[in-house]
MDAnalysis code that builds the backbone (N, CA, C; Angstrom):
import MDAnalysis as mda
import numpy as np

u = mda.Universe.empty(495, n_residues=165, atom_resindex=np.repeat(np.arange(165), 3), trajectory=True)
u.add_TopologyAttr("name", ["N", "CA", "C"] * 165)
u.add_TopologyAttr("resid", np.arange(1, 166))
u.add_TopologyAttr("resname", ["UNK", "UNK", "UNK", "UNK", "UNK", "UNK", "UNK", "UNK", "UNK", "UNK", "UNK", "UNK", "UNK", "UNK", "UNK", "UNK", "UNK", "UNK", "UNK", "UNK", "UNK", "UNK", "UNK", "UNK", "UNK", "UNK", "UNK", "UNK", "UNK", "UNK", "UNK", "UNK", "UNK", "UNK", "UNK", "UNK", "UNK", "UNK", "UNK", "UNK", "UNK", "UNK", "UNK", "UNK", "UNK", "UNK", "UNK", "UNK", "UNK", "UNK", "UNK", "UNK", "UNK", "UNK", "UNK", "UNK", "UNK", "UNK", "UNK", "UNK", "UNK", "UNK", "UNK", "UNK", "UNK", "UNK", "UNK", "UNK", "UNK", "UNK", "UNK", "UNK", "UNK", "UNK", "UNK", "UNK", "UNK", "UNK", "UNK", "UNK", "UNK", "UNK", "UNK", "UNK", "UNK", "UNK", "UNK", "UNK", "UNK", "UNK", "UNK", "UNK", "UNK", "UNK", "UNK", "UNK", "UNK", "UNK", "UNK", "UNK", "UNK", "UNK", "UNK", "UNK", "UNK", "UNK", "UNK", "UNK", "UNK", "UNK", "UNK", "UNK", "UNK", "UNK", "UNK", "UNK", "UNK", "UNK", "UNK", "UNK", "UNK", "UNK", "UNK", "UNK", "UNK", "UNK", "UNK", "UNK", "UNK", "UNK", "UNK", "UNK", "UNK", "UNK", "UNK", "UNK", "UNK", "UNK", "UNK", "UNK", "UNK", "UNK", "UNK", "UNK", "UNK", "UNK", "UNK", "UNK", "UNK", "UNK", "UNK", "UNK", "UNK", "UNK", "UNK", "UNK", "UNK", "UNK", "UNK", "UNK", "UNK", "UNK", "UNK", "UNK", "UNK"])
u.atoms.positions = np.array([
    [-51.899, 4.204, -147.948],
    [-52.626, 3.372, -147.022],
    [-52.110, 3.510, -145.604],
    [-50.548, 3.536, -145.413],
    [-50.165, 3.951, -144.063],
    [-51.108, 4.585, -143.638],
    [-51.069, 5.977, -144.105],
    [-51.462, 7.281, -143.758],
    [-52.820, 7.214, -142.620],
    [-53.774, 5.758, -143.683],
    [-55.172, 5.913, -143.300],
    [-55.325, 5.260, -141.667],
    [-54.241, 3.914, -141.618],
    [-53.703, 3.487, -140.530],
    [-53.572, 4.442, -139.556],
    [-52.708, 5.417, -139.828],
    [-52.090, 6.548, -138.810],
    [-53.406, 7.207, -138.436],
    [-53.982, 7.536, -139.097],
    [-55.061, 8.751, -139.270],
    [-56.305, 7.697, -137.944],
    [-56.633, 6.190, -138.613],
    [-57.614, 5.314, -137.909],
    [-57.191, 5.454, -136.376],
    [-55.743, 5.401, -136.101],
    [-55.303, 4.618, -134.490],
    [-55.674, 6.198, -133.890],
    [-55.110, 7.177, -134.507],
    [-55.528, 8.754, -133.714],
    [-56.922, 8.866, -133.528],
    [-57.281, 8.590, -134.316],
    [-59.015, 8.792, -134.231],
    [-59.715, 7.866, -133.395],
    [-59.249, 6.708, -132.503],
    [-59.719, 5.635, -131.747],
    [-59.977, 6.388, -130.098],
    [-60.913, 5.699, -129.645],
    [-61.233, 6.107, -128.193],
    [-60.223, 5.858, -127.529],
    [-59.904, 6.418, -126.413],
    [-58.797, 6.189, -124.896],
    [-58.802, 4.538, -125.207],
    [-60.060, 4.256, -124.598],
    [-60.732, 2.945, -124.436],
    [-60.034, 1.743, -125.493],
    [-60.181, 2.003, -126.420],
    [-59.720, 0.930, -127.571],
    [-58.294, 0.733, -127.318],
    [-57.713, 2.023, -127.322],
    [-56.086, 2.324, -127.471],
    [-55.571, 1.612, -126.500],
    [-56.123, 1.406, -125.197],
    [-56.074, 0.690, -123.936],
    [-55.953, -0.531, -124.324],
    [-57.036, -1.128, -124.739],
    [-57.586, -2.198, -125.080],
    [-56.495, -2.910, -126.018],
    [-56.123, -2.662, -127.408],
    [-54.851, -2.869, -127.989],
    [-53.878, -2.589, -127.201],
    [-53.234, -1.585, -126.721],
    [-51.716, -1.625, -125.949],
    [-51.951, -3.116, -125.104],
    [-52.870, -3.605, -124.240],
    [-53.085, -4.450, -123.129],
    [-52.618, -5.479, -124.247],
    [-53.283, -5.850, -125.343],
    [-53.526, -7.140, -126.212],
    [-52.321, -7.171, -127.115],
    [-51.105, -6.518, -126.893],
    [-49.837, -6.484, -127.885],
    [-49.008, -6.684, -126.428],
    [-49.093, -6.149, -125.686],
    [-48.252, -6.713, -124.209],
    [-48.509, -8.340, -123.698],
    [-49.751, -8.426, -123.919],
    [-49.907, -10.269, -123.772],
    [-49.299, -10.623, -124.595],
    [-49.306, -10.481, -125.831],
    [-48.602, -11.426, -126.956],
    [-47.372, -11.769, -127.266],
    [-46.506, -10.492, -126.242],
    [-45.117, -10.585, -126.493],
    [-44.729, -11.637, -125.326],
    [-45.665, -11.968, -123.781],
    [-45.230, -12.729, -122.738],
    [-44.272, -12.866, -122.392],
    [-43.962, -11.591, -121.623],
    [-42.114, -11.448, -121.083],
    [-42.346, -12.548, -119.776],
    [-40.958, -13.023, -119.480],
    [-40.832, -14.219, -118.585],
    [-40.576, -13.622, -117.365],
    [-40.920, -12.459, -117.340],
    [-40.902, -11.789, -115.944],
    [-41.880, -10.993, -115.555],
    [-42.389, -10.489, -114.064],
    [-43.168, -9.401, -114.190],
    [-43.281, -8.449, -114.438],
    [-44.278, -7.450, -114.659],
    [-44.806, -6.328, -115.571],
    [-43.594, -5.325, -114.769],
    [-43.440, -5.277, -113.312],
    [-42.662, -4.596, -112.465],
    [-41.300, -5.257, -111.582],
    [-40.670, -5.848, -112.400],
    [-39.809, -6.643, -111.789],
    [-39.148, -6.201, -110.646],
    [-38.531, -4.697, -110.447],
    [-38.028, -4.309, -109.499],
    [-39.148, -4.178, -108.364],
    [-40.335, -3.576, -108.133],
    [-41.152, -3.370, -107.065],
    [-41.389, -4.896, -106.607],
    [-41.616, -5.644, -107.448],
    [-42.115, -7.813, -107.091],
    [-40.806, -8.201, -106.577],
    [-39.940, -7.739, -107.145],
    [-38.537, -8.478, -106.362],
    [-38.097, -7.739, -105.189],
    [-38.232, -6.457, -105.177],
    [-37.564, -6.276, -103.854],
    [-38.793, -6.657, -102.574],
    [-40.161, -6.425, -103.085],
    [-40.785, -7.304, -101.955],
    [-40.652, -8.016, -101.268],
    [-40.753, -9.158, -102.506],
    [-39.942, -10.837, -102.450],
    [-39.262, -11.152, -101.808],
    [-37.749, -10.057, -101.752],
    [-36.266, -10.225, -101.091],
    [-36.398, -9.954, -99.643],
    [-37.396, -9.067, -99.409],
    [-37.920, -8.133, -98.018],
    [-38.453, -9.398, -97.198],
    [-39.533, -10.326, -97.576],
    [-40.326, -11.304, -97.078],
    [-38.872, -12.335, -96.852],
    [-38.236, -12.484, -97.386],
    [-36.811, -13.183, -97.119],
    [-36.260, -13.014, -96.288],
    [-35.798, -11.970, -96.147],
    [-34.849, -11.262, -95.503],
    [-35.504, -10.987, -93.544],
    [-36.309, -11.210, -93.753],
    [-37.199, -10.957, -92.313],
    [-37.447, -12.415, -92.072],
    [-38.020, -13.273, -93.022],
    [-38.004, -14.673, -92.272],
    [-36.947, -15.227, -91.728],
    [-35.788, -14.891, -92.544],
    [-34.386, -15.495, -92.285],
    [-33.762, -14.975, -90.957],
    [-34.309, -13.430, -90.657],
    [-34.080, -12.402, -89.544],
    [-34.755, -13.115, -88.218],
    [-35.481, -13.346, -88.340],
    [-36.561, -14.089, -87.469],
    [-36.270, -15.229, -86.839],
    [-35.779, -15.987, -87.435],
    [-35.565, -17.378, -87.625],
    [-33.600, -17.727, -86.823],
    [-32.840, -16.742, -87.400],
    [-31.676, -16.553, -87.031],
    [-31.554, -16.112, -85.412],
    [-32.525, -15.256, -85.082],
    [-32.712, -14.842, -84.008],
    [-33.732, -15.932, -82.875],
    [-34.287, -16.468, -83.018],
    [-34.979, -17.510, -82.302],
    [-34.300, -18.505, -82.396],
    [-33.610, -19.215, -83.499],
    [-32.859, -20.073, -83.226],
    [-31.722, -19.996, -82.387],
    [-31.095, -18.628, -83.393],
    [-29.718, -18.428, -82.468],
    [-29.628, -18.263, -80.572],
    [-31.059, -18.104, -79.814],
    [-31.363, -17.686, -78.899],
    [-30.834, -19.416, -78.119],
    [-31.283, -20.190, -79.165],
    [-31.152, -21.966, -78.167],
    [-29.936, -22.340, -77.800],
    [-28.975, -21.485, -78.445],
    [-27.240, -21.724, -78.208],
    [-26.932, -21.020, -77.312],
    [-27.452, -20.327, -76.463],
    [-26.981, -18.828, -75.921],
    [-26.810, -20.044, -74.020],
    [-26.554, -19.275, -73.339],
    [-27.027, -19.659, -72.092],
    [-27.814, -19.584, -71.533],
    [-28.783, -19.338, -72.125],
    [-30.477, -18.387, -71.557],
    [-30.780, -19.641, -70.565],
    [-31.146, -19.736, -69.223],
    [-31.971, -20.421, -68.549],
    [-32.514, -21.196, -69.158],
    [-34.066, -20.201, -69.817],
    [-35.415, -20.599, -69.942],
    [-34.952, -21.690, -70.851],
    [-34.509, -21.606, -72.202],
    [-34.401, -22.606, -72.753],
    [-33.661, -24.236, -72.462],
    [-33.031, -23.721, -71.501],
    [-32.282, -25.205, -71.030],
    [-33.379, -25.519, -70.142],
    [-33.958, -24.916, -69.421],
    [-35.555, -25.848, -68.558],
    [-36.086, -26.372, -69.209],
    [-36.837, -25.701, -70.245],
    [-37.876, -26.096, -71.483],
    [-37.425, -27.756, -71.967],
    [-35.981, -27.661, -72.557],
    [-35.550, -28.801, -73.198],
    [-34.956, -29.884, -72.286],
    [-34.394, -29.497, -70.941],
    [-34.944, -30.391, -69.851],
    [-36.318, -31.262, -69.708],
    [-37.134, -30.038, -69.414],
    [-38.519, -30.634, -69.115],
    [-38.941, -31.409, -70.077],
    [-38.387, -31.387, -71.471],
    [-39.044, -32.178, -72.795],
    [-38.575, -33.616, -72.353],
    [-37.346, -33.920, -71.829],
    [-36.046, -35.167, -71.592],
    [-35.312, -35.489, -72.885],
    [-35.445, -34.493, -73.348],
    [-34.252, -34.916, -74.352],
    [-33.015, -33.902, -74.269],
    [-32.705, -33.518, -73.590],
    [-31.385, -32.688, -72.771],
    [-30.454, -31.989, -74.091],
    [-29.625, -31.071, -73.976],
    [-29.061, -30.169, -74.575],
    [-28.949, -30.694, -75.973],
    [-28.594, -31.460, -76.349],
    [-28.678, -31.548, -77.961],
    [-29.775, -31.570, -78.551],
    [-30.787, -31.801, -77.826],
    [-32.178, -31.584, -79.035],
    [-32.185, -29.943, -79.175],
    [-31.882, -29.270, -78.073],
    [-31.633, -27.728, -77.950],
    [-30.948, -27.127, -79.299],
    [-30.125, -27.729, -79.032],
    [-28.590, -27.308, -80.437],
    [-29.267, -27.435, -81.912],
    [-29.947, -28.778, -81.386],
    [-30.295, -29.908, -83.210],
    [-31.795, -28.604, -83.562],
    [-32.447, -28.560, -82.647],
    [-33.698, -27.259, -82.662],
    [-33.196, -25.908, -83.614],
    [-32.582, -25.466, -82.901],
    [-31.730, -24.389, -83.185],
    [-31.255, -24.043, -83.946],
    [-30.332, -25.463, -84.545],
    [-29.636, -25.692, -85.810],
    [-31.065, -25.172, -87.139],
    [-31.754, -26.001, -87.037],
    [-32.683, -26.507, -88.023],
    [-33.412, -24.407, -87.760],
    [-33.726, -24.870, -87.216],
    [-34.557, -22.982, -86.861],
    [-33.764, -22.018, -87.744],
    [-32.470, -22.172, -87.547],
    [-31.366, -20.777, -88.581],
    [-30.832, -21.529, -89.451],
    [-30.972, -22.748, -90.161],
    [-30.782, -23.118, -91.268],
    [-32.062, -23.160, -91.684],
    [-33.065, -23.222, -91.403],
    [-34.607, -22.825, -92.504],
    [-34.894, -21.393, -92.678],
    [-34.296, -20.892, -91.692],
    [-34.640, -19.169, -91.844],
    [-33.539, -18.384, -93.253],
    [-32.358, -19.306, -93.268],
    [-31.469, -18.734, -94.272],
    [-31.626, -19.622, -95.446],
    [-32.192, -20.501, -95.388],
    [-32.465, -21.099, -96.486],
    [-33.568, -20.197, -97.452],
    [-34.304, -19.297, -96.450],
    [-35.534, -18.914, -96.890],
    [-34.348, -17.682, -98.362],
    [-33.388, -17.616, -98.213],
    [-32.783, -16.455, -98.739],
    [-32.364, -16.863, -100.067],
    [-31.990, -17.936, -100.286],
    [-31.638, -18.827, -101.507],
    [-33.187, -19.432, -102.553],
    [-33.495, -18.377, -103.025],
    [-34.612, -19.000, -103.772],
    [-34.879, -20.693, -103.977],
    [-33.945, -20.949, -104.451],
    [-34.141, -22.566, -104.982],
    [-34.260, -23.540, -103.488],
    [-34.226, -23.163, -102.965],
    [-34.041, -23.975, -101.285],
    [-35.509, -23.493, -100.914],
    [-36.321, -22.594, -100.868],
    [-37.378, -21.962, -100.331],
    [-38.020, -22.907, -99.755],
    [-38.529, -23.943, -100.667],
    [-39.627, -24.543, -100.270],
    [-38.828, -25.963, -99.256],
    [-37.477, -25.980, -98.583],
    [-36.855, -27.158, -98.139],
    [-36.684, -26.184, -96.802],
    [-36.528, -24.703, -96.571],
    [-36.490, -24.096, -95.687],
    [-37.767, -23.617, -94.711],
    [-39.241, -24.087, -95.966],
    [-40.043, -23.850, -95.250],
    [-40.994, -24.885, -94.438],
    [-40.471, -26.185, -95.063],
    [-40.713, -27.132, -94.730],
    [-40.053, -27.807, -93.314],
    [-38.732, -27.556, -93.052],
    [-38.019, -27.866, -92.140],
    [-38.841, -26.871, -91.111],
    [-39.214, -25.448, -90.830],
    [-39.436, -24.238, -90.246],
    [-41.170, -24.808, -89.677],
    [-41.906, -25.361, -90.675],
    [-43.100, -26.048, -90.026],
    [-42.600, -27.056, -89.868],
    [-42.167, -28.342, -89.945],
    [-42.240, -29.089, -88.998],
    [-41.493, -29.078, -87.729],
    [-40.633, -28.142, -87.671],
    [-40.431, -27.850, -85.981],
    [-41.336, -26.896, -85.561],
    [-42.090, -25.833, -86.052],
    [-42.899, -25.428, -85.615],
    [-44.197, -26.307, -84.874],
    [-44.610, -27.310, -85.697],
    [-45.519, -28.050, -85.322],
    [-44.936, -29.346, -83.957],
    [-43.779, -29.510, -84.254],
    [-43.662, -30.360, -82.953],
    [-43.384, -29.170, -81.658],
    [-43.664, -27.790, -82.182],
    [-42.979, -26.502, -80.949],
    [-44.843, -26.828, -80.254],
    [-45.582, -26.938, -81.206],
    [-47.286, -26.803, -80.494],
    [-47.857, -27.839, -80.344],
    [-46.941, -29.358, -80.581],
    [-47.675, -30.703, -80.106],
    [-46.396, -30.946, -78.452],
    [-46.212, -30.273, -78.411],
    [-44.784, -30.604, -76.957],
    [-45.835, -29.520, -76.458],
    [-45.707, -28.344, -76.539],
    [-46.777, -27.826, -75.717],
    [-48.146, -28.106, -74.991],
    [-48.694, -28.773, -76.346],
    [-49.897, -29.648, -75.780],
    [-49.684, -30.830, -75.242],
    [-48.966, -32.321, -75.419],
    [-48.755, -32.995, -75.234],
    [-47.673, -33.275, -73.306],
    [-46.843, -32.333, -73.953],
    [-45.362, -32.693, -73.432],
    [-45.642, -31.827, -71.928],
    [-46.196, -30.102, -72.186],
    [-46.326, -29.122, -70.668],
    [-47.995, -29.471, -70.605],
    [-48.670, -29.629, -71.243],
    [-50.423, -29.646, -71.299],
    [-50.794, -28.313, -70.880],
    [-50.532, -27.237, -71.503],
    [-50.760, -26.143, -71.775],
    [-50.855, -25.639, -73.357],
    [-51.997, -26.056, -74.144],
    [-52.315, -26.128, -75.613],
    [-52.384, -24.563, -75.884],
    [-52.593, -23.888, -75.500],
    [-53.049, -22.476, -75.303],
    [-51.358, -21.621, -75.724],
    [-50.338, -22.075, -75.072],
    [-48.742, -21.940, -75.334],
    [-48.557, -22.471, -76.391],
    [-49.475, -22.804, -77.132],
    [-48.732, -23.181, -78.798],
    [-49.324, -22.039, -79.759],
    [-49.585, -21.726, -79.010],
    [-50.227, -20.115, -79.713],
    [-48.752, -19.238, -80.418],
    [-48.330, -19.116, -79.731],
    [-46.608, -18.231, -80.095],
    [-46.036, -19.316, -81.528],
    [-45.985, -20.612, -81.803],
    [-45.242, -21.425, -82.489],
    [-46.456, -21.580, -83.394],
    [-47.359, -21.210, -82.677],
    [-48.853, -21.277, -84.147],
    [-48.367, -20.060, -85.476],
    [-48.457, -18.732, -84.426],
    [-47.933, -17.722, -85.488],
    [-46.612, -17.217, -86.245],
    [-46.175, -18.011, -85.680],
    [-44.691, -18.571, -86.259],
    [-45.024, -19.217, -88.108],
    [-45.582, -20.531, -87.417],
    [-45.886, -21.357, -88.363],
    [-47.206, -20.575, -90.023],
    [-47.798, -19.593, -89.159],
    [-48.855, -19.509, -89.723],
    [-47.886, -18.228, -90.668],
    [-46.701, -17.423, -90.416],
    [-46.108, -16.558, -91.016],
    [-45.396, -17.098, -92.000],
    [-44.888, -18.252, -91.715],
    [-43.707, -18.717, -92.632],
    [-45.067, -19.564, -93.817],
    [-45.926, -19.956, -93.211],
    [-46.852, -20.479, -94.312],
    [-47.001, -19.461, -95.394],
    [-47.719, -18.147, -95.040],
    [-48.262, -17.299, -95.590],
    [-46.743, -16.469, -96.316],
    [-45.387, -16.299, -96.043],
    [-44.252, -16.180, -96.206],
    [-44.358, -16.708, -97.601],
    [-44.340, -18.218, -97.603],
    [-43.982, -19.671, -98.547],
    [-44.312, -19.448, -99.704],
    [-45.963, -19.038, -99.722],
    [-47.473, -19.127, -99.970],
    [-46.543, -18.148, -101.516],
    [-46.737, -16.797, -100.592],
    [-46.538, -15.357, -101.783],
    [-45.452, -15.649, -102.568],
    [-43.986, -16.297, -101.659],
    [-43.312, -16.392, -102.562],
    [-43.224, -17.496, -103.866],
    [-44.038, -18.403, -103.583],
    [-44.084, -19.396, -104.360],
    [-45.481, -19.164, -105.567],
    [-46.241, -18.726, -104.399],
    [-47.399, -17.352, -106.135],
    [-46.611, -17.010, -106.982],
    [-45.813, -16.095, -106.505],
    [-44.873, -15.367, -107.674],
    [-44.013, -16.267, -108.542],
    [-43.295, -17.122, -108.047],
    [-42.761, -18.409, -108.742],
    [-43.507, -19.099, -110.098],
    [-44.363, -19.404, -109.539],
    [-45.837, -19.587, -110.598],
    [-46.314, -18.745, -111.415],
    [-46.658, -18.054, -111.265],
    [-47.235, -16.635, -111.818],
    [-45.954, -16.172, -112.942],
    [-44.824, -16.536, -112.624],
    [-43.708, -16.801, -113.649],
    [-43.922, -17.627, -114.245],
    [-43.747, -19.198, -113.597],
    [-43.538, -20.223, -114.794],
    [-44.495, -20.376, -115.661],
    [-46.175, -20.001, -115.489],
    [-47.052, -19.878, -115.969],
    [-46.524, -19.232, -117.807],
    [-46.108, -18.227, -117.258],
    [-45.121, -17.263, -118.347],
    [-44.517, -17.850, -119.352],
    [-43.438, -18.406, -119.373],
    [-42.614, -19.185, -119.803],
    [-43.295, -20.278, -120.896],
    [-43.735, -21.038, -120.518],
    [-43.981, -21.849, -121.864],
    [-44.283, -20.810, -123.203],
    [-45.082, -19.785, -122.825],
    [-45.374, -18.630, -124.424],
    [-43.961, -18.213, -124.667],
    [-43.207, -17.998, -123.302],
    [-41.940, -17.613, -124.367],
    [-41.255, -18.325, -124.912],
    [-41.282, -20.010, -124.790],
    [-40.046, -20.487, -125.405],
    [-41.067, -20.681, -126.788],
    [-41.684, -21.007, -126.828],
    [-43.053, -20.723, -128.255],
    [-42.776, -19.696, -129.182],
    [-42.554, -18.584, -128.657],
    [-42.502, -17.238, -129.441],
    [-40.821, -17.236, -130.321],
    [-40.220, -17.636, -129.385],
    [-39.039, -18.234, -129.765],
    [-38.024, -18.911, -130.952],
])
């Protein structure tokens, strides 16, 4: 009876053979993706540039730069909101690097983003200058977004495996 087995699966279209390999790979529901190395080093890449980003714009509010001591002048809340800005800017950007923090790094990263484009509008009345802290905000969203798909797109996973189990 093997034999006839052996003899049936050779004799099956591309198509079917497809069709079964696909339907024995669902059933086993590994708790990771199909390509773990290509999804993770993505992943790490989208990290690694927010945190890059973020380190560097923040780190810019500590520096002696002029522009930024006018800016946070002109706001009236004088050099420590500068620092406290700053702070928060390269601690959400490196937070972005610590998976389990993601979503506390991206949260801190928009809401200073969003008070970067209500001071613009509000504070200089130039709404048009929140354009720069828009695409800021709109990167680290879309940043958040993928990495937290993939998060999902895991845990989704997981309940079949502790089942199979």
């Amino acid at each position: 009876m093997d034999g006839d087995n052996f003899t049936d699966r050779t004799r099956q279209s591309p198509q079917v053979a497809a069709e079964e390999t696909q339907s024995r790979r669902d059933a086993i529901a590994l708790p990771w993706p199909e390509r773990p190395s290509e999804d993770a080093g993505f992943r790490w890449s989208i990290r690694l540039c927010v945190a890059l980003v973020f380190a560097i714009v923040g780190g810019e509010k500590f520096t002696r730069d002029l522009h930024w001591h006018q800016v946070f002048a002109a706001i009236g809340l004088g050099d420590w909101f500068r620092y406290v800005t700053g702070a928060i800017e390269v601690g959400g950007g490196l937070l972005f690097l610590w998976p389990g923090a993601t979503a506390v790094g991206a949260s801190l990263l928009a809401a200073t983003l969003c008070g970067a484009i209500a001071v613009q509008a509000v504070v200089f009345h130039r709404p048009a200058d929140g354009l720069f802290p828009g695409v800021y905000l709109l990167g680290v969203l879309l940043a958040y977004w993928k990495l937290r798909r993939g998060v999902v797109r895991q845990d989704a996973r997981a309940p079949d495996a502790r089942r199979s189990a």
